[in-house]
C-alpha positions as CSV (number, residue, x, y, z in Angstrom):
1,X,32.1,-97.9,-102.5
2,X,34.2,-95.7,-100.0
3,X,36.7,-95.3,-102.5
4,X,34.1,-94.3,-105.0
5,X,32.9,-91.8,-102.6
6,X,36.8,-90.3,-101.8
7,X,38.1,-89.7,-105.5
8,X,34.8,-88.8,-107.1
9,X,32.8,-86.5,-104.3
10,X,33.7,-82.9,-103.3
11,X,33.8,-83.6,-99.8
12,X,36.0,-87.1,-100.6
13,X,38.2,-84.9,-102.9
14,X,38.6,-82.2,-99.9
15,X,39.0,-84.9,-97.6
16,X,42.2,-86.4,-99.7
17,X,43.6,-82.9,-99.5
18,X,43.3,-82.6,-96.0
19,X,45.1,-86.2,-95.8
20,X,47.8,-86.1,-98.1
21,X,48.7,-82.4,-96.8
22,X,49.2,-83.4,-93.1
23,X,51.3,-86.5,-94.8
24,X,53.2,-84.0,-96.4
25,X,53.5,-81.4,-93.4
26,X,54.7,-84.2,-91.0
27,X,57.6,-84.9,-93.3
28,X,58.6,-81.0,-94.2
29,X,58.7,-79.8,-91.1
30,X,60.9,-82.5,-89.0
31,X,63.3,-81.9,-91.9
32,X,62.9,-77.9,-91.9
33,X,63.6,-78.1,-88.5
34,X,66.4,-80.3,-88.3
35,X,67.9,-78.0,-90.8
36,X,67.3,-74.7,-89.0
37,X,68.9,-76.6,-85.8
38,X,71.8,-77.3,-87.6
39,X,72.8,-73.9,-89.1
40,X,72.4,-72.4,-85.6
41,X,74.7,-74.9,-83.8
42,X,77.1,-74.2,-86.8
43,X,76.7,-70.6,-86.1
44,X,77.8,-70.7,-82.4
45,X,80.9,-72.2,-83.3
């Protein structure tokens, strides 16, 4: 029944957005980061 209610209501549907897009910013911005960190240590040198 609940996962009736998440893939076929609005508020499910707007619920998985929510969900997967947090997923997705917790993994883009460690490595955006990590990135950005690196070109400025290689830009001191």
């Amino acid at each position: 029944m609940a996962w009736n209610l998440l893939f076929t209501s609005d508020i499910g549907l707007m619920s998985l957005f929510v969900i997967v897009f947090v997923i997705g910013m917790s993994i883009f911005f460690p490595r955006f980061i990590a990135k950005k960190m690196e070109e400025e240590s290689t830009d001191k040198k």
